[in-house]
C-alpha positions in Angstrom: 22.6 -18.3 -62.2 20.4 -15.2 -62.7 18.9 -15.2 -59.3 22.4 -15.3 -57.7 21.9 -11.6 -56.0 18.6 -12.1 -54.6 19.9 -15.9 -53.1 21.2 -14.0 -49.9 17.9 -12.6 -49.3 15.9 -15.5 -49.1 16.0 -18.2 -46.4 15.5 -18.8 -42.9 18.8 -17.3 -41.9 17.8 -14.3 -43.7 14.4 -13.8 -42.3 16.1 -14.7 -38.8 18.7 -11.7 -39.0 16.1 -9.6 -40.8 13.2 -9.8 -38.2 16.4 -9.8 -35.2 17.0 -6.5 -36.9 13.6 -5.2 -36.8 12.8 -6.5 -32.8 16.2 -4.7 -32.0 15.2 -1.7 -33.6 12.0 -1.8 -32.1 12.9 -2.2 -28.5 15.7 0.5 -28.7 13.1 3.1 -30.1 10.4 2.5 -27.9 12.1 1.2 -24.4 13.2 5.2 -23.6 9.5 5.8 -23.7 8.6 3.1 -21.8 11.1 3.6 -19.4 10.1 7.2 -18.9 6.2 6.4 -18.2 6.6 3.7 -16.0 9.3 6.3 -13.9 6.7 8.7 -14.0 4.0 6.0 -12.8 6.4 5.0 -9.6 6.5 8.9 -8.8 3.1 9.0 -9.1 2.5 5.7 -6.5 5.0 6.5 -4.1 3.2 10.1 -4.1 -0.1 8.6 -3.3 1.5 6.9 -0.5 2.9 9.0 1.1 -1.0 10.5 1.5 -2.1 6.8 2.5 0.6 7.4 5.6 -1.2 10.0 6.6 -5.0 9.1 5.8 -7.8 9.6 8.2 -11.2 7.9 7.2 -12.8 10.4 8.8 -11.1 13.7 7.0 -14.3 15.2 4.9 -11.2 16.4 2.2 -10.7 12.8 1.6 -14.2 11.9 0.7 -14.5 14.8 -1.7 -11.3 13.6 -3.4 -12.6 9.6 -3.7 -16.1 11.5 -4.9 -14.2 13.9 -7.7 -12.3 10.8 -8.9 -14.8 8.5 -9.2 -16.6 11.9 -11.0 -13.4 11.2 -13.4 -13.6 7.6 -14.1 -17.2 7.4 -14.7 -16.9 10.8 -17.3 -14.1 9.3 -18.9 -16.1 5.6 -19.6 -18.9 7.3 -20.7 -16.7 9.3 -23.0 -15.3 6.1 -24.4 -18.3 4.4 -24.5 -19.8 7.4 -26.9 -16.4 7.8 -28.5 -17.0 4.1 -29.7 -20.1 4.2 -30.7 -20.2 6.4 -33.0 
């Protein structure tokens, strides 16, 4: 048969090992990454935390803090808003 060398690249079982391949390659590229950010997002929680063990309603350092992020978040939506509509 003259397509004999290409029969063991068509098929379900092919596709299967071929896209197992792929997903396996994927996940072992991208999971050190992953791991990394969501390591640096726990530090980042437990940090904030630790400043919710200590938090006063009343301390005026607070409120400027909650004001200059809020400051942030609103910046950074309008950014993206303008960002997308251009």
């Amino acid at each position: 048969m003259c397509n004999s060398h290409m029969a063991d690249r068509m098929g379900t079982p092919y596709l299967q090992r071929t896209l197992n391949q792929q997903l396996t390659n994927h996940i072992r590229n991208t999971l050190p990454s992953f791991r990394n950010k969501l390591q640096s997002q726990l530090l980042a929680m437990e940090k904030e935390v630790e400043e919710y063990k200590n938090f006063r309603p009343d301390d005026p350092t607070r409120k400027t803090k909650a004001m200059m992020q809020l400051v942030t978040y609103l910046f950074l939506i309008c950014c993206l808003l303008h960002c997308s509509v251009q």
